[in-house]
PyMOL Python script that loads the backbone (N, CA, C, O; Angstrom):
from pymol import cmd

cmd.read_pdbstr("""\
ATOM      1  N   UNK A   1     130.654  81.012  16.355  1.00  0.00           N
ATOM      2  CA  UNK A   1     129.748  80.016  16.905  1.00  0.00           C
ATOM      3  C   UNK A   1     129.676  78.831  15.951  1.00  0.00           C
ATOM      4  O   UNK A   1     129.544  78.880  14.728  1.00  0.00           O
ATOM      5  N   UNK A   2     129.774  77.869  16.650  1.00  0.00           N
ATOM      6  CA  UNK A   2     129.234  76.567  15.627  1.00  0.00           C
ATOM      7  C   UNK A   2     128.344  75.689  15.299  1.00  0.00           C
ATOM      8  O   UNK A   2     127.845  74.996  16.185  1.00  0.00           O
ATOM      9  N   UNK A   3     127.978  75.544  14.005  1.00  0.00           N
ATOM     10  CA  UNK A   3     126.943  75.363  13.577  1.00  0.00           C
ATOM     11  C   UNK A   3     126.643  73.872  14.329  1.00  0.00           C
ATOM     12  O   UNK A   3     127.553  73.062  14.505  1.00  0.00           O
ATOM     13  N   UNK A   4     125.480  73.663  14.678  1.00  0.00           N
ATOM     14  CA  UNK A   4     125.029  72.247  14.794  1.00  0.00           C
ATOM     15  C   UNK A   4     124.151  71.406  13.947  1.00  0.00           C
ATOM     16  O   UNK A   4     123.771  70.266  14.215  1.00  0.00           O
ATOM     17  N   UNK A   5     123.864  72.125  12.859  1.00  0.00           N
ATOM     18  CA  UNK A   5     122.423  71.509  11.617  1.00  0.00           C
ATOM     19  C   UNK A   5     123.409  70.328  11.423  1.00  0.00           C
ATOM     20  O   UNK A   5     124.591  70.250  11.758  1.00  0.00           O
ATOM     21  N   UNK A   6     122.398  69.185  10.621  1.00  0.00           N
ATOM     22  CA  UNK A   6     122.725  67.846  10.370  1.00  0.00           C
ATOM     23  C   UNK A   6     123.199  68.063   8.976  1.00  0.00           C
ATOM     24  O   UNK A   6     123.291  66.992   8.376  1.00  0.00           O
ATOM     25  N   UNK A   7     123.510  69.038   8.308  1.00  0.00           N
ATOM     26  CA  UNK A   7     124.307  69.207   7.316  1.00  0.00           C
ATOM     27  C   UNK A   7     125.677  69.711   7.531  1.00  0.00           C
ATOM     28  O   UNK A   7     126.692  69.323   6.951  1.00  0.00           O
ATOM     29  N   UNK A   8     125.575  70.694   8.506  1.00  0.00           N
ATOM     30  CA  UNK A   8     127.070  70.754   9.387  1.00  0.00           C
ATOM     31  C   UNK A   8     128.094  69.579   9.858  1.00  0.00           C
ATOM     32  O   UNK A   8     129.131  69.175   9.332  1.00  0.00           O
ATOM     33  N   UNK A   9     127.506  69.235  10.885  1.00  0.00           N
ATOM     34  CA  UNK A   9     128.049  68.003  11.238  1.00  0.00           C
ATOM     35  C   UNK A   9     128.421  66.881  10.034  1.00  0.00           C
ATOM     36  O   UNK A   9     129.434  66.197   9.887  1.00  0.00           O
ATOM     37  N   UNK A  10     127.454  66.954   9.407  1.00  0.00           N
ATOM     38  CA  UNK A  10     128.065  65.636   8.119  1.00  0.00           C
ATOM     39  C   UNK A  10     129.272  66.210   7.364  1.00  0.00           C
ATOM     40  O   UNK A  10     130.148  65.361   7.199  1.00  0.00           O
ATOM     41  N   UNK A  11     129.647  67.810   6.699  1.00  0.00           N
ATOM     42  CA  UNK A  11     130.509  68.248   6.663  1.00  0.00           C
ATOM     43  C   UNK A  11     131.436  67.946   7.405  1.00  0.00           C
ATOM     44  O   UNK A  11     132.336  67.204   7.013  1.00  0.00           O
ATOM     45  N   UNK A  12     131.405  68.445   8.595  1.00  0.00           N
ATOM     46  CA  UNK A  12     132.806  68.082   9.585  1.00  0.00           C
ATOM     47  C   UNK A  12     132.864  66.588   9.367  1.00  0.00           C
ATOM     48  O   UNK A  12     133.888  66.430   8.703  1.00  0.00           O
ATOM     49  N   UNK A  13     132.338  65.471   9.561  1.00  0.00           N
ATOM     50  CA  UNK A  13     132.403  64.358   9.517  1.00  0.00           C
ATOM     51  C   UNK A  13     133.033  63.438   8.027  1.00  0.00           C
ATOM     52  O   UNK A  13     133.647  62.372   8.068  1.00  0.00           O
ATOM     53  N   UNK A  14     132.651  64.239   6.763  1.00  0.00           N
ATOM     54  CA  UNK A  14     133.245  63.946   6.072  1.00  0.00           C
ATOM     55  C   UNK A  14     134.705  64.857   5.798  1.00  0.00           C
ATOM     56  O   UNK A  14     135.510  64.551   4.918  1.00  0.00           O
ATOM     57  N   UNK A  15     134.849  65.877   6.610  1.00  0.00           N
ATOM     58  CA  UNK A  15     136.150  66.263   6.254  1.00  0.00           C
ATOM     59  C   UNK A  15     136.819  65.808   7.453  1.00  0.00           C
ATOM     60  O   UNK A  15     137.877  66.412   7.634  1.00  0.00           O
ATOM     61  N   UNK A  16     136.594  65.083   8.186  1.00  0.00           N
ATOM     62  CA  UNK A  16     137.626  64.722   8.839  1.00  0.00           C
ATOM     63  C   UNK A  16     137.896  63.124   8.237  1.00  0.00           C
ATOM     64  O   UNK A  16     139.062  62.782   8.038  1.00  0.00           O
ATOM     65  N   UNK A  17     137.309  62.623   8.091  1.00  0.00           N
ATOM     66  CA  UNK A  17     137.414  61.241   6.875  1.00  0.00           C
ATOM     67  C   UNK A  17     138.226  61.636   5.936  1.00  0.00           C
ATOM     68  O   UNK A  17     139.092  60.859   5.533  1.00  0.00           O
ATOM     69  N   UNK A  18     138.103  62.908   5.417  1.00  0.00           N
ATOM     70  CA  UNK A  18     139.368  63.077   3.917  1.00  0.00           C
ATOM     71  C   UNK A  18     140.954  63.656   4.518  1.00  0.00           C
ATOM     72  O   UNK A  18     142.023  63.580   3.914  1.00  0.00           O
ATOM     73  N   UNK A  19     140.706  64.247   5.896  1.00  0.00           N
ATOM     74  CA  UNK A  19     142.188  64.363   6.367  1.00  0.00           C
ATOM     75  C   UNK A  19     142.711  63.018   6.880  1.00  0.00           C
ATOM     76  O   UNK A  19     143.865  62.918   6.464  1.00  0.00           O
ATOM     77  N   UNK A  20     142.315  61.742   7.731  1.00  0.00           N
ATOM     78  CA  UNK A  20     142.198  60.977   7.670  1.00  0.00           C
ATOM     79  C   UNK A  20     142.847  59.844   6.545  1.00  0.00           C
ATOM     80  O   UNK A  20     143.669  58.943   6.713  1.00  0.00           O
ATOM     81  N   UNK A  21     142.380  60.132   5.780  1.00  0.00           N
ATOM     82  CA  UNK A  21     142.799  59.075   4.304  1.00  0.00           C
ATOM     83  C   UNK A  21     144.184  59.898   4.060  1.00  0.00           C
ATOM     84  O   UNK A  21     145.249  59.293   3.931  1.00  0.00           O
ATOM     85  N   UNK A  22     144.093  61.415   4.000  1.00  0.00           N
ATOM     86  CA  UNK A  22     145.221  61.963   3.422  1.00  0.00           C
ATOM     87  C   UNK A  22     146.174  61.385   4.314  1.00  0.00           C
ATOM     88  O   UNK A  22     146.918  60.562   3.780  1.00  0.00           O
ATOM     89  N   UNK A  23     146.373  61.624   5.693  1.00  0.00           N
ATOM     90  CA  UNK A  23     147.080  61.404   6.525  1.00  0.00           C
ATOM     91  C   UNK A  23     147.747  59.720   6.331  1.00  0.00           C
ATOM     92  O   UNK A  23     148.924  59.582   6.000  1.00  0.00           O
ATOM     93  N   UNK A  24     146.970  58.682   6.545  1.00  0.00           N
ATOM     94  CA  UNK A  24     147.083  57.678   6.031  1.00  0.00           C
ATOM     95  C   UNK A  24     147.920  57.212   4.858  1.00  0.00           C
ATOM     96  O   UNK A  24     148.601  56.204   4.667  1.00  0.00           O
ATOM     97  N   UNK A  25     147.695  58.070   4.283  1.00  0.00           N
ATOM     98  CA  UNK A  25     148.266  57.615   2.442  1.00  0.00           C
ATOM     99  C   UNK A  25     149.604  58.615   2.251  1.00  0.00           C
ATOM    100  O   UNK A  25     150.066  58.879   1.141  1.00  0.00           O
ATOM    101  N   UNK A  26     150.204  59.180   3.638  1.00  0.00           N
ATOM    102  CA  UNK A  26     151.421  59.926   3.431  1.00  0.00           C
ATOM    103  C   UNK A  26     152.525  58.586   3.551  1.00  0.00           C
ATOM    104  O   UNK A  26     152.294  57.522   4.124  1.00  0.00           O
ATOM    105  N   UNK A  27     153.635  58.933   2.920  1.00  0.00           N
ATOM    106  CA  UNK A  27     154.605  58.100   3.309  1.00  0.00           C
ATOM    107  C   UNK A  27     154.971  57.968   4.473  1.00  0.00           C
ATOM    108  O   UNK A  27     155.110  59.093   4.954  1.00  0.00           O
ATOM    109  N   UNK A  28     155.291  56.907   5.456  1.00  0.00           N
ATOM    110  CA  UNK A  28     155.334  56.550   6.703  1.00  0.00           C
ATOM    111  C   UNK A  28     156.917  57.464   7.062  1.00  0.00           C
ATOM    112  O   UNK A  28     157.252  57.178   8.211  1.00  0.00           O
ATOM    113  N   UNK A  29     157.896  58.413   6.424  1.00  0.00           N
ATOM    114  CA  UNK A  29     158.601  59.379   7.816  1.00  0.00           C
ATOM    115  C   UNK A  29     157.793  60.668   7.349  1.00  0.00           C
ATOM    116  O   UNK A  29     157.983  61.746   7.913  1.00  0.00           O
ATOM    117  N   UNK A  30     157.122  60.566   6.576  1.00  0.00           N
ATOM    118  CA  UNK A  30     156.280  62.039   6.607  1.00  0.00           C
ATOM    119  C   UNK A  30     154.917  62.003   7.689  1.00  0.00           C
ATOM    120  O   UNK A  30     154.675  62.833   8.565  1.00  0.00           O
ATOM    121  N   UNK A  31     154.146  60.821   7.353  1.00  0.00           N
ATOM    122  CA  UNK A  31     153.545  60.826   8.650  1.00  0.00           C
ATOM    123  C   UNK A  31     154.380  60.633   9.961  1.00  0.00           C
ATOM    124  O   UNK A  31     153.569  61.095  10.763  1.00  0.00           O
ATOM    125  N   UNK A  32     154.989  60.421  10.384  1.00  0.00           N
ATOM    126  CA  UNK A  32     155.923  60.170  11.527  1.00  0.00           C
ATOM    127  C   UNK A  32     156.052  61.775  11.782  1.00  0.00           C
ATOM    128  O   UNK A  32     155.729  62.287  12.854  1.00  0.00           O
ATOM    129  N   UNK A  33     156.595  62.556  10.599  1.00  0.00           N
ATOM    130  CA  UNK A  33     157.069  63.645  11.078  1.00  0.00           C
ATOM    131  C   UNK A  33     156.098  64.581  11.579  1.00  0.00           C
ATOM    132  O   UNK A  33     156.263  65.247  12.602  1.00  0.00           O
ATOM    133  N   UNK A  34     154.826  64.628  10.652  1.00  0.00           N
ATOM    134  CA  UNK A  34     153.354  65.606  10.963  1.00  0.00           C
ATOM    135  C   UNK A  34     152.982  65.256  12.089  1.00  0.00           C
ATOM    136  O   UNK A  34     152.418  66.047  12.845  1.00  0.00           O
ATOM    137  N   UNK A  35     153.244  63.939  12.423  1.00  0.00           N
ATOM    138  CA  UNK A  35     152.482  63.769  14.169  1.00  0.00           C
ATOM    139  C   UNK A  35     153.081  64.038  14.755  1.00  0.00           C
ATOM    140  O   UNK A  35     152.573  64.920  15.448  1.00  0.00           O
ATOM    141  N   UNK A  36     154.285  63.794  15.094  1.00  0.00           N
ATOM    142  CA  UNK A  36     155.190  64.163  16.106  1.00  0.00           C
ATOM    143  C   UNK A  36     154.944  65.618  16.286  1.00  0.00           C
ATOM    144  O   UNK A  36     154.852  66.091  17.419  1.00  0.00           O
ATOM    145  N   UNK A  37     154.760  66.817  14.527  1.00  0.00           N
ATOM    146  CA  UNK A  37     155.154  68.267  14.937  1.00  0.00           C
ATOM    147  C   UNK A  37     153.352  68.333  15.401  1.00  0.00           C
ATOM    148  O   UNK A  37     152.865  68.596  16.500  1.00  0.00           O
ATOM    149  N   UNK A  38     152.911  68.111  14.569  1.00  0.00           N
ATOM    150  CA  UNK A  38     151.354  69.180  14.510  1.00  0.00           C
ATOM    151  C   UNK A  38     150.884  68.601  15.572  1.00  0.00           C
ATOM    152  O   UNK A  38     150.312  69.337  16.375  1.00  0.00           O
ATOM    153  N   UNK A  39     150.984  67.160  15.878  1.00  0.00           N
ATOM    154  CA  UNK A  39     149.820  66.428  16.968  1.00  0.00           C
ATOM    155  C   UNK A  39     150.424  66.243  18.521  1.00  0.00           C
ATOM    156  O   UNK A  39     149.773  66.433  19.549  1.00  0.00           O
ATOM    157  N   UNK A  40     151.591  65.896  18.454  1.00  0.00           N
ATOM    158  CA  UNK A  40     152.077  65.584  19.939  1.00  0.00           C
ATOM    159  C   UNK A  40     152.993  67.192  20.312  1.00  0.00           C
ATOM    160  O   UNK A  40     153.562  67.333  21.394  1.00  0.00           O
ATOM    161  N   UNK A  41     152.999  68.160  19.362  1.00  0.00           N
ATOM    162  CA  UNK A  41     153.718  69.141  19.720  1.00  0.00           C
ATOM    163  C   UNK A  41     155.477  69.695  19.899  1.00  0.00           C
ATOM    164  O   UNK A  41     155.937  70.737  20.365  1.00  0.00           O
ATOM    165  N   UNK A  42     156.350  68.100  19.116  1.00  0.00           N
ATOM    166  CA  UNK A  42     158.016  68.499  19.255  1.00  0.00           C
ATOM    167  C   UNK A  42     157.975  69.282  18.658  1.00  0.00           C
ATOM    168  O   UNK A  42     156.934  69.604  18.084  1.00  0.00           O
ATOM    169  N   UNK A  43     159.293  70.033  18.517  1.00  0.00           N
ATOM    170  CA  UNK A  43     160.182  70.912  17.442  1.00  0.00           C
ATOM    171  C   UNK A  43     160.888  69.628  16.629  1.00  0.00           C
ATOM    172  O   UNK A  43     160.930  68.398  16.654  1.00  0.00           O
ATOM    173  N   UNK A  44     161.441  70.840  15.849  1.00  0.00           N
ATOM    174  CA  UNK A  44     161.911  70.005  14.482  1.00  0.00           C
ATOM    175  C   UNK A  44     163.199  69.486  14.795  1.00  0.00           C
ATOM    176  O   UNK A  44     163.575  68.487  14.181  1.00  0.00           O
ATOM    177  N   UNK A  45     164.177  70.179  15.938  1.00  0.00           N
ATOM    178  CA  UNK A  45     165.147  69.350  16.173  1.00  0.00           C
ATOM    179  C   UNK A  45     165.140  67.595  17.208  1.00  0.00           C
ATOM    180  O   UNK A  45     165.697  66.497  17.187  1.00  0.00           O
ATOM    181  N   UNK A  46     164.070  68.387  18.021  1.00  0.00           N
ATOM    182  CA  UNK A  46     163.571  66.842  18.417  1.00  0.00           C
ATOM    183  C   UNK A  46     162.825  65.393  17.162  1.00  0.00           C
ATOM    184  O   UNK A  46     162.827  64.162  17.163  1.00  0.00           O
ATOM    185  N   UNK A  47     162.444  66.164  16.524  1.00  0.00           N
ATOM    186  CA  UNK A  47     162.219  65.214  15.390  1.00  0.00           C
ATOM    187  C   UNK A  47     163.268  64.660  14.436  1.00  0.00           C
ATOM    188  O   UNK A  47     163.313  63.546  13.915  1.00  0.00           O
ATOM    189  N   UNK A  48     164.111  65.704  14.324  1.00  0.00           N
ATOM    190  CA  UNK A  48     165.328  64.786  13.808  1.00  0.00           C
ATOM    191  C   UNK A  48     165.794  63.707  14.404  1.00  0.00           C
ATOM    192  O   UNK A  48     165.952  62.571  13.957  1.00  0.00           O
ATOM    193  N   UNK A  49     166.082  64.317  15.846  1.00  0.00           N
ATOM    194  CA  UNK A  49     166.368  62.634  16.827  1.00  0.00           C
ATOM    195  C   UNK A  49     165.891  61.990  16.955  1.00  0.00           C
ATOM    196  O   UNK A  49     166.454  60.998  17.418  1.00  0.00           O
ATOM    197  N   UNK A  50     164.482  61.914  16.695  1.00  0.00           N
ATOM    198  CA  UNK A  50     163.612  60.352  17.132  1.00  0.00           C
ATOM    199  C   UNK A  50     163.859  59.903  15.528  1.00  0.00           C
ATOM    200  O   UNK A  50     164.015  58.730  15.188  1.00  0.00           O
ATOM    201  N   UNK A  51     163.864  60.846  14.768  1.00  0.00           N
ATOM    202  CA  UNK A  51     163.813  59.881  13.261  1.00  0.00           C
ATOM    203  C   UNK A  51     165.148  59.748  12.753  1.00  0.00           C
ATOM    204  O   UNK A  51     165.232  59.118  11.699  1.00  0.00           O
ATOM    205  N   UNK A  52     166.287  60.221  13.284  1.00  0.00           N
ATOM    206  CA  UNK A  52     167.804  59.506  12.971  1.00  0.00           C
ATOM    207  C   UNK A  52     167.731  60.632  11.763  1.00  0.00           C
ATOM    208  O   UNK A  52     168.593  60.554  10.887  1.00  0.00           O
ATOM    209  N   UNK A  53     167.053  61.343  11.708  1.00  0.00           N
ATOM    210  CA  UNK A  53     167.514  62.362  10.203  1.00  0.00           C
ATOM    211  C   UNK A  53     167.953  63.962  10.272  1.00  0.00           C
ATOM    212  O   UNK A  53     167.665  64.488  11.347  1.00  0.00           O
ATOM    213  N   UNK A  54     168.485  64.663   9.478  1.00  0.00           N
ATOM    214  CA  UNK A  54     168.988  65.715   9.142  1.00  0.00           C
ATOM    215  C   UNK A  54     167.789  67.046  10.066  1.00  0.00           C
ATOM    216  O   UNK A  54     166.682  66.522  10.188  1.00  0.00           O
ATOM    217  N   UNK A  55     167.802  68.001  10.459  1.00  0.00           N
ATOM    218  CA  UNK A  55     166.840  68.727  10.992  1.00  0.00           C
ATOM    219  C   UNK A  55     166.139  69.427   9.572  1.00  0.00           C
ATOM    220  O   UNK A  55     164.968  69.764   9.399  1.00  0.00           O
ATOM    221  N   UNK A  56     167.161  69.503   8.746  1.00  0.00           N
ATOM    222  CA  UNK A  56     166.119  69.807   6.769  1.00  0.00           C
ATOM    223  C   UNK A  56     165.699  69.000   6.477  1.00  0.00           C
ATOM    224  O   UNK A  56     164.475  69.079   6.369  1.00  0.00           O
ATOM    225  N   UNK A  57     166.339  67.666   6.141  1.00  0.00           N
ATOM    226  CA  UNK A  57     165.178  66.459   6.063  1.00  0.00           C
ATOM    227  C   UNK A  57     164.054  66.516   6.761  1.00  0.00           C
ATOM    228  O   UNK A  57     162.991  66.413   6.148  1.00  0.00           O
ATOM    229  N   UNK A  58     164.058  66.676   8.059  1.00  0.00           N
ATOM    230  CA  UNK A  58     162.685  66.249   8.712  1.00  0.00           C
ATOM    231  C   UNK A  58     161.735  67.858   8.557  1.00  0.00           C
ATOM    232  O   UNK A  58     160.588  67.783   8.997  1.00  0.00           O
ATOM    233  N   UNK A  59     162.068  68.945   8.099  1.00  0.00           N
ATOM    234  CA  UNK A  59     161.584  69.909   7.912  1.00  0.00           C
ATOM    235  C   UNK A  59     160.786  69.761   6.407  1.00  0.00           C
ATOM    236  O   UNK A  59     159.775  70.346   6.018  1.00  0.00           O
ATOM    237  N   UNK A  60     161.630  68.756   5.720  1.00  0.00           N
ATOM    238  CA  UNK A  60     160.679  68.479   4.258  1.00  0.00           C
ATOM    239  C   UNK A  60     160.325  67.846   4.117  1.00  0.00           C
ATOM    240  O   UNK A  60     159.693  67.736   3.067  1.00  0.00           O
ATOM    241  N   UNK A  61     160.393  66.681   5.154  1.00  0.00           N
ATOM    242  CA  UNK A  61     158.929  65.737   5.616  1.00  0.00           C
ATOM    243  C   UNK A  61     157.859  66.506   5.907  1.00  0.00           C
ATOM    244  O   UNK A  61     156.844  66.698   5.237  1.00  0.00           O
ATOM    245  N   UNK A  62     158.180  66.943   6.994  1.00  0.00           N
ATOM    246  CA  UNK A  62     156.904  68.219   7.190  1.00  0.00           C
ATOM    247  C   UNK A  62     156.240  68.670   6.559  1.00  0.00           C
ATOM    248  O   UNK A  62     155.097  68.270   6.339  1.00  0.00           O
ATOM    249  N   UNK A  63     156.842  69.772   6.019  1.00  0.00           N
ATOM    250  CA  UNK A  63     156.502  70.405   4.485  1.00  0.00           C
ATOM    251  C   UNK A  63     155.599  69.776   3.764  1.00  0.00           C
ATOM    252  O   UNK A  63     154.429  70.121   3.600  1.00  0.00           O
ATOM    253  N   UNK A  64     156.399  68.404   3.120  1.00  0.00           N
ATOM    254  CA  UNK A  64     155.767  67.655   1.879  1.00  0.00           C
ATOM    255  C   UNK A  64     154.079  66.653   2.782  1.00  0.00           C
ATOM    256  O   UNK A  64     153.122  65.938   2.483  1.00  0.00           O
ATOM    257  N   UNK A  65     154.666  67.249   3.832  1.00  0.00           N
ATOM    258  CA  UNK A  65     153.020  66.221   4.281  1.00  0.00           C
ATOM    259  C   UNK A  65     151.782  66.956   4.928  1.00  0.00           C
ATOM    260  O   UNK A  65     150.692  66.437   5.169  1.00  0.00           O
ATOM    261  N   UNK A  66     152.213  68.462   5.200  1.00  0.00           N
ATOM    262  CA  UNK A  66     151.110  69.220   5.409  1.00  0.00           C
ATOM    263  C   UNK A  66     150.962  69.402   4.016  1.00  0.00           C
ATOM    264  O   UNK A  66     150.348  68.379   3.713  1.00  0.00           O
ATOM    265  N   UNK A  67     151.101  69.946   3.130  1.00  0.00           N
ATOM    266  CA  UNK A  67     150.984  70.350   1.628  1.00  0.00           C
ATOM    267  C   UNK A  67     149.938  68.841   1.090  1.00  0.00           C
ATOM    268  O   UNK A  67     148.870  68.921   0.483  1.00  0.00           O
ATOM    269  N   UNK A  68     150.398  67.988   1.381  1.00  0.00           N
ATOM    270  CA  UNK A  68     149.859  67.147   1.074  1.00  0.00           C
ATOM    271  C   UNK A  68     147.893  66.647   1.740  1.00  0.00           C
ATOM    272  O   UNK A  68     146.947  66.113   1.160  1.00  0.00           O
ATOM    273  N   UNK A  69     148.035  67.055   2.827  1.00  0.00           N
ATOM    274  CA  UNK A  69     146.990  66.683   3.662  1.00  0.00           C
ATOM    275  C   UNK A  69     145.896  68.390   3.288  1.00  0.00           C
ATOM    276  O   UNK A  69     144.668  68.475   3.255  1.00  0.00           O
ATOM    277  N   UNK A  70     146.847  69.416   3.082  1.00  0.00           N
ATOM    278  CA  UNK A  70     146.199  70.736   2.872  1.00  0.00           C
ATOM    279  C   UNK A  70     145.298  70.506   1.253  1.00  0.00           C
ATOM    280  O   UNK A  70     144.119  70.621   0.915  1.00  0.00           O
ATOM    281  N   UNK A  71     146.674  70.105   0.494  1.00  0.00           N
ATOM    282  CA  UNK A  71     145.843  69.761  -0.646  1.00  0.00           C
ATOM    283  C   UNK A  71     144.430  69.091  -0.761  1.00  0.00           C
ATOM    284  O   UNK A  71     143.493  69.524  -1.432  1.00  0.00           O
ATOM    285  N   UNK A  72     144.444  67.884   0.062  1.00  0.00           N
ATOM    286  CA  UNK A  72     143.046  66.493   0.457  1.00  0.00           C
ATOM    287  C   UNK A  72     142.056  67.752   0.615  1.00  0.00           C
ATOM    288  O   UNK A  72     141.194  67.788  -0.264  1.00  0.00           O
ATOM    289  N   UNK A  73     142.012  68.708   1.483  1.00  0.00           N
ATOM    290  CA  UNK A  73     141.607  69.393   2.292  1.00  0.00           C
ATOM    291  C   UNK A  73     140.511  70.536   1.036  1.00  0.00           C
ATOM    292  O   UNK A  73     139.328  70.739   0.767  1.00  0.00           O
ATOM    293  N   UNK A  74     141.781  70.960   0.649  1.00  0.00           N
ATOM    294  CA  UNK A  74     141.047  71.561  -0.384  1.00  0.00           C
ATOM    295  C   UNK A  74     140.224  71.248  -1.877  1.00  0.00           C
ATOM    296  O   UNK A  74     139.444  71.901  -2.570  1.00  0.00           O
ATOM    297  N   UNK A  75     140.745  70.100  -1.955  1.00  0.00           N
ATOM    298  CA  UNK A  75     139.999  69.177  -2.895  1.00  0.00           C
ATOM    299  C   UNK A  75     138.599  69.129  -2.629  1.00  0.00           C
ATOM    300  O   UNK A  75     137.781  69.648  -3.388  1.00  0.00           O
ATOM    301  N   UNK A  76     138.281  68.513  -1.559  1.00  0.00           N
ATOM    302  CA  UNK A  76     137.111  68.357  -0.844  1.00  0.00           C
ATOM    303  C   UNK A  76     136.723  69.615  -0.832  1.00  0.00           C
ATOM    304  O   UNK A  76     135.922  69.762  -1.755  1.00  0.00           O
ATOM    305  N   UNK A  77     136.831  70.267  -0.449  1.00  0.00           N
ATOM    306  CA  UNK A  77     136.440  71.584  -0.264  1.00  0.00           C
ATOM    307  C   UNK A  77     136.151  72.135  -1.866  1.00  0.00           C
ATOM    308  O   UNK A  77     135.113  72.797  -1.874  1.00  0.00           O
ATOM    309  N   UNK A  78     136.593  72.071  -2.814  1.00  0.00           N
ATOM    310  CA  UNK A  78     135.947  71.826  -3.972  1.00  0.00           C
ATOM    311  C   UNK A  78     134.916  71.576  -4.719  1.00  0.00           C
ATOM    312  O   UNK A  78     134.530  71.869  -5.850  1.00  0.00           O
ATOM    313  N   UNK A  79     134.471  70.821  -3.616  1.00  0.00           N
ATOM    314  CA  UNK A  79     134.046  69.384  -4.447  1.00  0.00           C
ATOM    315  C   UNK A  79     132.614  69.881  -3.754  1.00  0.00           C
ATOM    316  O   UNK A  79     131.586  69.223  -3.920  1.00  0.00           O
TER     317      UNK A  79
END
""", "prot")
cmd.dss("prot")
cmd.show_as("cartoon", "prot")
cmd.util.cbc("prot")
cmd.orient("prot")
């Protein structure tokens, strides 16, 4: 069940602000690649073709930009 207190919500609200920035501050074919997989739903060989790259390349775009946004994630969560 989810919480609705006004300390909840400001949580969610500031962690979606720090995925946000993370997301933002990825290099533009790593963000290219996280949206395409995590948000609009391709596979990784369709992502090679829209981005003209290797199907391992675009797998370590991936990689290097969830790791990256997981990291934001847990920082905050830290903190």
């Amino acid at each position: 069940m989810e919480s609705r207190t006004p300390e909840a919500l400001l949580a969610n609200t500031q962690l979606q602000e720090v995925i946000e920035q993370a997301f933002q501050a990825l290099p533009s074919m790593q963000r290219a690649a996280i949206s395409v997989v995590d948000m609009e739903g391709y596979k990784i060989d369709e992502v090679s073709n829209i981005l003209a790259i290797s199907s391992s390349n675009a797998r370590m775009l991936l990689h290097h930009a969830r790791v990256a946004v997981h990291d934001a994630i847990e920082q905050y969560q830290d903190n």
